[in-house]
Each structure stands twice: as structure tokens, then as C-alpha cells.
C-alpha positions in Angstrom: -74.8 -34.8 -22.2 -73.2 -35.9 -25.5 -71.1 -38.6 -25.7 -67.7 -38.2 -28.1 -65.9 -40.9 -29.2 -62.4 -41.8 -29.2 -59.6 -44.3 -30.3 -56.4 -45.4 -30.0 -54.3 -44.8 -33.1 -51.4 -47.4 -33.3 -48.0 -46.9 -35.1 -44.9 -48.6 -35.3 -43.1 -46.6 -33.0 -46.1 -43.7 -31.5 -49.6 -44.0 -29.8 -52.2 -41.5 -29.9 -55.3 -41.2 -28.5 -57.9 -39.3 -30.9 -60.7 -37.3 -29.7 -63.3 -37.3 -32.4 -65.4 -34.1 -31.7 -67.9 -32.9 -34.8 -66.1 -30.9 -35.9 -62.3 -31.1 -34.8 -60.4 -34.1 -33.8 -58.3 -33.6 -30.7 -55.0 -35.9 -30.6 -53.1 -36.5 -27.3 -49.9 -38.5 -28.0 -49.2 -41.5 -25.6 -45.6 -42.1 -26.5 -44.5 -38.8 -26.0 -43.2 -36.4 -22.8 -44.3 -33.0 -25.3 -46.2 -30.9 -21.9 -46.7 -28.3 -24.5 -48.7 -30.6 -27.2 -50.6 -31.9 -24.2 -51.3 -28.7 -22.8 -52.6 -27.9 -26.5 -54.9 -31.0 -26.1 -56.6 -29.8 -23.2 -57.0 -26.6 -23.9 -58.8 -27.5 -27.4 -61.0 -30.1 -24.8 -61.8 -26.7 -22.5 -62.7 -25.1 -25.3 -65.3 -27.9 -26.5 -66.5 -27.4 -22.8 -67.8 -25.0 -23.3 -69.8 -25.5 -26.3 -71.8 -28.5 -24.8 -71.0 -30.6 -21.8 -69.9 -34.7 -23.0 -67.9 -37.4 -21.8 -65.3 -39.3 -23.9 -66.5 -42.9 -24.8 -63.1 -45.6 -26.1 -64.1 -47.4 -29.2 -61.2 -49.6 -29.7 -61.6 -53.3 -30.3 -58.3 -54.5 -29.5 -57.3 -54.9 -26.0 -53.4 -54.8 -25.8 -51.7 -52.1 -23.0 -53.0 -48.4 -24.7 -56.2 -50.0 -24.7 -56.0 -50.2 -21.0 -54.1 -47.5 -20.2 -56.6 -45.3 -22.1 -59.5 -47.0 -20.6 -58.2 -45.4 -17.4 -57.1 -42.2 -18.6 -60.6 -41.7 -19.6 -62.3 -42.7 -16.7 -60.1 -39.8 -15.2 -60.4 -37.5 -17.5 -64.1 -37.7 -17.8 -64.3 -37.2 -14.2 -61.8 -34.2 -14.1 -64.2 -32.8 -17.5 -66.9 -33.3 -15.4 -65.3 -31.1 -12.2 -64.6 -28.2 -14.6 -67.6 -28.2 -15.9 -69.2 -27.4 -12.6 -66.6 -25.0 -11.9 -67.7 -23.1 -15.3 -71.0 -23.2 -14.2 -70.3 -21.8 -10.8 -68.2 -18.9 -12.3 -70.4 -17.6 -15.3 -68.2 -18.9 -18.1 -70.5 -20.9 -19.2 -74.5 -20.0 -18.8 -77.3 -22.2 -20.7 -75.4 -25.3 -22.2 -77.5 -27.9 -24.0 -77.0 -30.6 -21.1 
């Protein structure tokens, strides 16, 4: 299983959570109620499911209320990846994964 990293980017006024895949960085905003970016999000994270199988790892050093909230987020979204993945599995989508 690979492990991808993430962060927290900070603004003034918007939050985002960056996704930082080889070669695409996924961005889920944390400050905003756009379902169709979010939906975009985790489509692009379906789609690097099923190139390899990873779990999201936070690298963010400072510990305010996104670092938090994201810490959890993770923990639940790595779970749910982790559900799908199995699923894919079980269904043929995906077949001999580097695991």
C-alpha cells in the first residue's frame, strides 16, 4: 500500500485540503458547500484507486481547527478508500494492483 501525502492549505478567507498524488494534486475545499467540486475530488481519488491502492497521511505542523477536522476527515476517508477498494476487487474493476 502506498502512502500519499496531504496538507492543509490556509488562506485568509478559504481552506483546502491538498491531496498530493505523483502525479496530480487533488484539492477538496473546506470552506466551501460546492457538492459538484467535491464530487470532482472524489472521483479524481476513485480514479487513483484504481492505479494502486494508498491511504492519505496529514503532514501539517500546525494544530489549529482544519488541522483537526482534517485529521478526522482522513481517518474516514481512508476507511471508506479502503471499503471501495474491496468492493473493486470483488467486482473485477480492478484485477492485480501493486498492493
Amino acid at each position: 500500500m502506498e502512502t500519499i501525502k496531504s496538507a492543509i492549505i490556509r488562506s485568509e478567507e478559504k481552506a483546502f485540503l491538498q491531496i498530493n498524488f505523483p502525479e496530480k494534486e487533488i484539492t477538496i475545499a473546506l470552506t466551501s458547500d460546492d457538492t459538484i467540486s467535491l464530487k470532482n475530488s472524489f472521483n479524481e481519488l476513485i480514479i487513483q484507486l484504481k492505479k494502486r491502492k494508498f491511504e492519505i497521511l496529514l503532514e501539517d505542523t500546525q494544530e489549529d481547527l482544519y488541522f483537526h477536522v482534517c485529521k478526522e476527515y482522513i481517518r474516514q476517508l481512508n476507511s471508506e478508500i479502503s471499503n471501495i477498494y474491496g468492493q473493486m476487487r470483488t467486482f473485477g474493476i480492478i484485477k492485480d494492483v501493486q498492493i
